[in-house]
VEXSE-269316 format. One record per residue (C-alpha): residue in three letters; x, y, z. Coordinates in steps of 0.05 Angstrom, whole numbers, plus 5000, padded with zeros to 4 digits. Layout:
N
ALAXYZ;...
***
This chain:
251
UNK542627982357;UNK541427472298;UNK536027772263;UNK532227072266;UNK532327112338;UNK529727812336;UNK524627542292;UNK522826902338;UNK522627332397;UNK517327842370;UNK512627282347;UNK512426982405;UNK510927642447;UNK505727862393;UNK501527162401;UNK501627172472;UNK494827112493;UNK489427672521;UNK482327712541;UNK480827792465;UNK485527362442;UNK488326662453;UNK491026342381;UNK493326712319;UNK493126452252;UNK500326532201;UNK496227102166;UNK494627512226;UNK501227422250;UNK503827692185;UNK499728152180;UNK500928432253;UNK509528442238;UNK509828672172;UNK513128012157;UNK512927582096;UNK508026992103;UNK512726492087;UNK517626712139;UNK511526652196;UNK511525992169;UNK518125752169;UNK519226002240;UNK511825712282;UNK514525112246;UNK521825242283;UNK518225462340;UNK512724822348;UNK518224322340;UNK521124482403;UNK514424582432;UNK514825372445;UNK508825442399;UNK502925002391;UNK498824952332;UNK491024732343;UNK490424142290;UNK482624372283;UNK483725192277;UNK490025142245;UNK492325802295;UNK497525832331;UNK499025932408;UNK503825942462;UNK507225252475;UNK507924932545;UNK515124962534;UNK515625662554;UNK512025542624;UNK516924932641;UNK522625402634;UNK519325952668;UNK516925432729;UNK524225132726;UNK527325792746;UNK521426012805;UNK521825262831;UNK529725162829;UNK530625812866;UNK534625622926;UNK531926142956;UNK524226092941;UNK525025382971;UNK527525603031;UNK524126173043;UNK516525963032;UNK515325613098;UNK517726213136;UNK513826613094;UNK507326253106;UNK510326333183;UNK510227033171;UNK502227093142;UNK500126653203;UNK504727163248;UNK503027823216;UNK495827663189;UNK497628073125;UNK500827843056;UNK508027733059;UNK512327772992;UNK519127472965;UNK522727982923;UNK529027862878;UNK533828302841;UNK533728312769;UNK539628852733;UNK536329642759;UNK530129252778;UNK526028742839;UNK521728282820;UNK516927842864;UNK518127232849;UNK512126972901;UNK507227072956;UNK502126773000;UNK497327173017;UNK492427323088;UNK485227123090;UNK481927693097;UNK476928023060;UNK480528773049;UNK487428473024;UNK493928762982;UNK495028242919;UNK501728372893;UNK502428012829;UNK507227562820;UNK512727632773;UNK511628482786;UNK517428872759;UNK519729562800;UNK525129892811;UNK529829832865;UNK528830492890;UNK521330492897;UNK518430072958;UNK520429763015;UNK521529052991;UNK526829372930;UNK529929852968;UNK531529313022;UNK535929052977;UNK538529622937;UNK541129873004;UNK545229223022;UNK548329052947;UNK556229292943;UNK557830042937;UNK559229992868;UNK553729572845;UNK549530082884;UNK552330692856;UNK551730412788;UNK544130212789;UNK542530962826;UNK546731282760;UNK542730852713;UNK535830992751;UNK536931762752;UNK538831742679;UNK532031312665;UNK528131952704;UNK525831412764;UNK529731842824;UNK528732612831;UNK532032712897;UNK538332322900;UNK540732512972;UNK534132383002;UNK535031672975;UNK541931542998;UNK540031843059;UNK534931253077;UNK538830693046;UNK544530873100;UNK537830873152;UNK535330093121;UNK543129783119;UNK544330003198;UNK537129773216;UNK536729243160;UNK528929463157;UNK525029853105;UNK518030143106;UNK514930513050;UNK507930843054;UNK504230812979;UNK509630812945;UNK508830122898;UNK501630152906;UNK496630742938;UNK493230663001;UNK498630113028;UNK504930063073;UNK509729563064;UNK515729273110;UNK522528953089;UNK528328623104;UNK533728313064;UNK535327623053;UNK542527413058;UNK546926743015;UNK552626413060;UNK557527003018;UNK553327503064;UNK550327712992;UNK543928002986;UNK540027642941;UNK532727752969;UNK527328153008;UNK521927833053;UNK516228313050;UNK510028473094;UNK504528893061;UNK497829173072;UNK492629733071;UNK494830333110;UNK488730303149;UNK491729643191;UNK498029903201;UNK497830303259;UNK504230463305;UNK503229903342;UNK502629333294;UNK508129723255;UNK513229553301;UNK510928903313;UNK511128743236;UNK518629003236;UNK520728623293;UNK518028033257;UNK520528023181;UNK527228223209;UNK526527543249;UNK524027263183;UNK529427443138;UNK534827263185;UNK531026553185;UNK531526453110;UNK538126703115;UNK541426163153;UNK537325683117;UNK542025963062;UNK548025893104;UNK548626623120;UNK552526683184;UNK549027233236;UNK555527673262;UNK550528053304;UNK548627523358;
***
């Protein structure tokens, strides 16, 4: 990588803003990379022209430009599938009662992508843009069991040698179990105390590209509503998926 890339990219992850911070003066910034002063310079001055940095005219610090959220909202609200997929999902909530979640994969890894959330009080908030690996959950192993063999394979190889699976048959063995059913459930797994329920979202070159997600505290998930939640993000994902021009063999 060009070394001034490098460079770019670590100043911009080093201002980004926290609770203690929200603008950084050229010194601090500096300071904080071990990098000449006149280089911090030369590239916020890069960086503001083309609005990825902002520099307040009154502090004379430097922040995060909006430049960075256009691109960042240009890929969530281009996503042929997020478009299609959030009115069924809000179909879902209304269904289900619980907060249903849109998972994509991203190289060994899912990431939600969005969410819309129930309305009561005890709730599961999933944050959006959360990054897990394919084989913990419901929502990441919904897709991890449908992608092709080798793709599959590859990801489990690079996720044992990363220390994420410790029991490699017991894995395969329930990603055979989610591709026959096309259903996942996972109990605490992402987060304590929850259950979730998955099934995979399919393009028109019967693909996986997505998960539709139902999750909760254990607490509401008896055996009863369990089944009832399968039944219906199966029917959900299968919804989105010939919105995407997936063809249903099964029917």
């Amino acid at each position: 990588m060009s070394e001034v890339i490098r460079k770019s990219i670590t100043l911009l992850t080093t201002i980004m803003p926290n609770e203690d911070k929200e603008e950084w003066s050229a010194t601090e910034v500096s300071r904080e990379l071990d990098i000449p002063i006149q280089t911090v310079h030369r590239l916020l001055s890069s960086l503001s022209e083309y609005g990825f940095v902002f520099k307040n005219k009154e502090t004379k610090k430097f922040r995060l430009g909006l430049t960075l959220m256009q691109l960042g909202l240009s890929i969530r609200d281009n996503s042929l599938v997020r478009n299609s997929a959030l009115p069924i999902m809000e179909k879902l909530r209304k269904r289900t009662n619980e907060s249903v979640y849109l998972t994509v994969p991203e190289g060994y890894e899912g990431v939600i992508i969005d969410g819309v959330e129930m309305d009561l009080l005890l709730k599961v908030a999933e944050p959006i843009g959360m990054r897990t690996p394919l084989c913990v959950g419901a929502s990441k192993k919904a897709i991890l069991a449908h992608l092709k063999r080798k793709t599959r394979q590859r990801i489990i190889h690079e996720l044992i040698g990363l220390g994420k699976i410790k029991d490699v048959k017991r894995l395969e063995s329930e990603l055979k179990e989610i591709k026959e059913s096309k259903i996942a459930i996972s109990f605490g797994e992402s987060t304590e105390g929850t259950v979730s329920i998955a099934s995979p979202i399919f393009s028109w070159e019967d693909k996986v590209v997505a998960s539709i997600s139902v999750g909760g505290p254990k607490a509401r998930f008896n055996q009863q509503q369990i089944k009832f939640f399968m039944c219906e993000t199966k029917k959900a994902a299968i919804e989105i998926s010939e919105e995407l021009g997936w063809i249903n063999l099964d029917r």
